[in-house]
C-alpha positions in Angstrom: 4.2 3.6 -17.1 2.5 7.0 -16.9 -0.4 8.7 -15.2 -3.9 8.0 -17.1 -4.5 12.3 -17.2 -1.1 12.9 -18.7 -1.7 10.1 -21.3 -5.3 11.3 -22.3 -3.9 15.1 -22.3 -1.0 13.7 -24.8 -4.3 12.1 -26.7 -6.5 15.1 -26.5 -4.4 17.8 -26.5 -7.6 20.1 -26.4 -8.4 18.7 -23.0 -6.3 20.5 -19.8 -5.6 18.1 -17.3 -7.5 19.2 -14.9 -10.6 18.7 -17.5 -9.0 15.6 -18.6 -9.3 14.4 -14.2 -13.1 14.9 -14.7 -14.0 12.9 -17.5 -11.9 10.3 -16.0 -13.9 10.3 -12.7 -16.9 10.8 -14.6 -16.3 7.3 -16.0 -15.9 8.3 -19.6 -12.5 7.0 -20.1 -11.4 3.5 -20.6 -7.9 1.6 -21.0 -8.2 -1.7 -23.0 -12.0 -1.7 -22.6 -11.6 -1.5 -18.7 -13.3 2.2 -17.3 -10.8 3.5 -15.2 -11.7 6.1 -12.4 -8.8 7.3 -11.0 -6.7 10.0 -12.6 -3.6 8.8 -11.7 -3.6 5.3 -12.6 -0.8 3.8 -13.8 -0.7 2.9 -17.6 1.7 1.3 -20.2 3.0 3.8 -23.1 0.7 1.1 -25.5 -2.3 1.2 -23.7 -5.8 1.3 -25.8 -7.0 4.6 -24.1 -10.2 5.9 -25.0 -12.3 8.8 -24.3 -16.2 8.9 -25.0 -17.7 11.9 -23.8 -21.0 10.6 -25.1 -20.8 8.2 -22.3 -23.5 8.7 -19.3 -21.2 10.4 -16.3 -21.6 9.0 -13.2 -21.5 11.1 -9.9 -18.6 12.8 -9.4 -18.0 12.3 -5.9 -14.9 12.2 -4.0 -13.5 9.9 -1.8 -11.9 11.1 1.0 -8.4 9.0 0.7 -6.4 9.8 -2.6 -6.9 7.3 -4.9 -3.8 5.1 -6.5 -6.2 2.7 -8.9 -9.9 2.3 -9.4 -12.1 0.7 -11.9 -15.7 -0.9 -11.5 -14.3 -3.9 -9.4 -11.3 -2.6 -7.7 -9.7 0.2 -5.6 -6.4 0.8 -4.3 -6.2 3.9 -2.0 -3.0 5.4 -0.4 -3.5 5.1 3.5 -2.4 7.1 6.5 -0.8 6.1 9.3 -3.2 6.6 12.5 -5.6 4.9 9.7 -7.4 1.4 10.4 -7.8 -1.0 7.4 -10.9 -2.4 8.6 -12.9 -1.5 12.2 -12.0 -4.0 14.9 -15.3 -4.9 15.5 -17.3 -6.7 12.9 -20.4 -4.3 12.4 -18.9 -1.8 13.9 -18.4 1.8 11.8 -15.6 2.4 13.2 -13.4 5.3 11.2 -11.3 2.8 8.7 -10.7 2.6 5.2 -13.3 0.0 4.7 -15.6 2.2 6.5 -15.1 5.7 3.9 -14.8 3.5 1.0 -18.2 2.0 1.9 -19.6 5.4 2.4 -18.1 6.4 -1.1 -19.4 3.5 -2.6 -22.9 4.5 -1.0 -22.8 7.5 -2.7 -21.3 6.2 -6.2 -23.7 3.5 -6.3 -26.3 3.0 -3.6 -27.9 0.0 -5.9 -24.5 -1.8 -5.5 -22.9 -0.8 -2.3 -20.2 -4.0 -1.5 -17.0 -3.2 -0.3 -15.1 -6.1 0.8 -11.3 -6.1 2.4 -8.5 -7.5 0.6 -5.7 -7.5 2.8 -4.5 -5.1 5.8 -1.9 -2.9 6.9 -1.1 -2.0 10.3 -2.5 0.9 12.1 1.2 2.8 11.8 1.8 1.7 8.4 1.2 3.7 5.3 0.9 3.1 1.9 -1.2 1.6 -0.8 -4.2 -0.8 0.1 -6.7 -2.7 -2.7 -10.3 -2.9 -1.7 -12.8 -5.0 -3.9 -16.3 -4.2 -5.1 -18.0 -7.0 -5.5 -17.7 -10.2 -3.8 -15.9 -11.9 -7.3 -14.0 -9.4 -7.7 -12.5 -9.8 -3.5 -12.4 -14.1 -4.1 -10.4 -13.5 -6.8 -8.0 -11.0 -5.3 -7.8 -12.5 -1.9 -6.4 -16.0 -4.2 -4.1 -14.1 -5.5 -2.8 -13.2 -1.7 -3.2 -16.4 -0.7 -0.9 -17.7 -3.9 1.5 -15.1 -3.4 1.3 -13.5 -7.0 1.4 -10.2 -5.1 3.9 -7.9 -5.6 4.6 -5.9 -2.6 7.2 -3.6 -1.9 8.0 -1.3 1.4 10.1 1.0 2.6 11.2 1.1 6.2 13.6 3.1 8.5 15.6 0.4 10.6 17.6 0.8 13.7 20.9 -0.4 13.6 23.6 -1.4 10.7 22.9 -4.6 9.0 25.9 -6.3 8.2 25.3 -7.0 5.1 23.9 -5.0 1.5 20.7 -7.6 1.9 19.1 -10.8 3.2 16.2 -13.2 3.8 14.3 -13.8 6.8 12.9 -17.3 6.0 11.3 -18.0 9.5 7.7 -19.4 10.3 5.4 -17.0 12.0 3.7 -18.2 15.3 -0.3 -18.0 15.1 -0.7 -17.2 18.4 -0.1 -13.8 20.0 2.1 -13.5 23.1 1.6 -10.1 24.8 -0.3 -8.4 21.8 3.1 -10.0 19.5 3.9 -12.1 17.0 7.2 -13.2 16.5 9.0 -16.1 15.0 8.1 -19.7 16.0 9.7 -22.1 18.0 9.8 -26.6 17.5 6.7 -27.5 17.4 4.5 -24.0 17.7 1.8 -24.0 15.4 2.9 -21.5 12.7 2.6 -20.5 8.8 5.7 -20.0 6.6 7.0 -16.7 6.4 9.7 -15.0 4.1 10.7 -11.5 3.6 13.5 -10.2 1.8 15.3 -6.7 2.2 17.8 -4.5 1.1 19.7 -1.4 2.4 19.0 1.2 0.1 20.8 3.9 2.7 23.0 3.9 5.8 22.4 7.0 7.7 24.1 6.5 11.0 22.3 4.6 13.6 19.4 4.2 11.2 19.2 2.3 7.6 16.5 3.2 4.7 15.7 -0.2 3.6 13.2 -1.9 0.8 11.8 -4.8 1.8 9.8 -7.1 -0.2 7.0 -9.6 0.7 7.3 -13.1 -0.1 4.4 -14.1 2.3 1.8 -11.7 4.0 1.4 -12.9 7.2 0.6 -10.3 9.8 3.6 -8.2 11.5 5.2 -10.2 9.3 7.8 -7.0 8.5 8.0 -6.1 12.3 8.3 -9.3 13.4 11.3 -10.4 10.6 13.3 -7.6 10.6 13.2 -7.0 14.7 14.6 -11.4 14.8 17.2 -10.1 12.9 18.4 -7.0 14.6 16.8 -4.5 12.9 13.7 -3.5 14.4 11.6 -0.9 12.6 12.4 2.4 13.7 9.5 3.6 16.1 8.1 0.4 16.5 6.8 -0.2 20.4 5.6 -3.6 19.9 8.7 -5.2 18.0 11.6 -2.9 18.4 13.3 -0.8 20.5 11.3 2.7 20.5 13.1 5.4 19.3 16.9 6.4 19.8 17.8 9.8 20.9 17.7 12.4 18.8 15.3 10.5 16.5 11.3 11.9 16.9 9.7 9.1 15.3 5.9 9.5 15.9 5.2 6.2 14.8 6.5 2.8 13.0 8.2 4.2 9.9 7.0 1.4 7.2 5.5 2.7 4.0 3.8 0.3 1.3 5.3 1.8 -1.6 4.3 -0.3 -4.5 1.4 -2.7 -5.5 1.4 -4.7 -8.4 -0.2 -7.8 -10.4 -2.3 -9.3 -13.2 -5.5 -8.2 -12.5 -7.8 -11.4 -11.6 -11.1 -10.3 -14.0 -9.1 -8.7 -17.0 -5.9 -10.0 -16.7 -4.3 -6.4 -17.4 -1.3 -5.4 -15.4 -1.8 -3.2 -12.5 0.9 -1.5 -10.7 0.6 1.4 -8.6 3.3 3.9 -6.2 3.0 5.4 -2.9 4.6 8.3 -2.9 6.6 8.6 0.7 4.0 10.6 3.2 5.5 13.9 4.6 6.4 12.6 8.2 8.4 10.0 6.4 10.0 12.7 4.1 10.9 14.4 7.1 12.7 12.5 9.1 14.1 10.9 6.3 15.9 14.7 5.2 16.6 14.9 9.4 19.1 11.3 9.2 20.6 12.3 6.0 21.3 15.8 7.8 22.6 14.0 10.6 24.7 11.3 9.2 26.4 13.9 6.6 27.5 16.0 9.9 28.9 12.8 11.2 30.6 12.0 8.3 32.1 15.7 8.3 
């Protein structure tokens, strides 16, 4: 896979890539008869790309989160941490990424303004998050959720040394909250299934860099797993165990890296990366420093 600008510059060699970015958003470049509007959406080496600059542009306005996929039904932004998904209060404009994708949307297309959520990350977590356009377009995404033909992949700094290379939490997550948390159920507490699988990736002392993939999406569903089984997210206050000395974690360090499926209208693969965010760079180069001095 490549970045749609890099693979229209390869195509049009006469285009730079910055002018290659604004036909994109302009909506004057299509992959496989889908119009694709963000410059750095995946795309398959053999991907039908074409350019038509005869094409009528549409407003070239920004959206104020970077922008991992879009096309005319679907958008999949990278989120920050401190970010909501949606306001807490329905009706409510609460700062969210429903709320600036709405206002984006306003501006795109004020005849056609529906945003609709998808799914939800926590507060704390960053990472890439799909929002739908039309209410078709978020049925048929939310089914795909709901029959687990989701790929979801995250990356999350955990406190402690797991035992083993990887595992599975297969556990039922309680409905009900107990003190603002979720957490695994117990006989005969109403519940949903729940299974998450991870892998240590890195031991850096007291801390692991793990991936951790999403059978199930159930809420906390990360937090809550990984802290049953001893390794609580690393600056998670809810689930885990705050932060060890010597360790300034600002917030829970999970990261949705990677997105990917068929894409419910046009069947054409998506699949899209979150590049780490700087905090989690950071601390991430701080462990390694760490654990190597241990190790010496």
């Amino acid at each position: 896979m490549t970045r749609l600008d890099l693979a229209l510059v390869r195509l049009h060699p006469e285009l730079s890539r910055r002018k290659a970015r604004e036909v994109i958003e302009k909506g004057q470049v299509s992959v496989g008869g889908q119009t694709l509007l963000a410059a750095g959406a995946p795309v398959a080496p053999d991907a039908e790309i074409r350019w038509d600059p005869n094409r009528k542009a549409r407003s070239r306005v920004r959206l104020s989160l970077p922008l991992l996929y879009a096309d005319e039904r679907i958008l999949i932004v990278d989120k920050p941490a401190g970010l909501l998904s949606v306001p807490r209060h329905e009706g409510s404009h609460e700062d969210s990424v429903l709320e600036r994708v709405r206002e984006y949307v306003r501006r795109v297309r004020p005849r056609r303004p529906y945003v609709g959520a998808v799914h939800r990350l926590d507060r704390e977590t960053s990472g890439a998050l799909a929002v739908a356009l039309d209410p078709a377009a978020r049925a048929a995404m939310r089914a795909l959720f709901r029959d687990h033909r989701i790929e979801r992949t995250y990356v999350a700094l955990a406190v402690g040394t797991p035992r083993a290379d990887q595992g599975v939490v297969d556990e039922p997550i309680r409905d009900a909250y107990r003190g603002g948390r979720r957490g695994v159920a117990r006989p005969g507490e109403k519940a949903r299934e729940a299974v998450t699988r991870w892998r240590v990736r890195e031991r850096l002392g007291a801390v692991a860099r793990l991936e951790v993939e999403l059978a199930t999406g159930r809420q906390h569903q990360i937090r809550a797993h990984l802290a049953h089984v001893g390794l609580p997210i690393l600056g998670d206050g809810v689930y885990g165990r705050g932060t060890p000395a010597g360790i300034p974690a600002s917030r829970q360090m999970l990261h949705a890296a990677r997105l990917g499926f068929v894409h419910p209208l046009t069947q054409a693969r998506v699949a899209v990366e979150s590049p780490l965010p700087d905090d989690f760079r950071r601390l991430l180069a701080r462990l390694r420093r760490q654990a190597g001095s241990h190790l010496g």
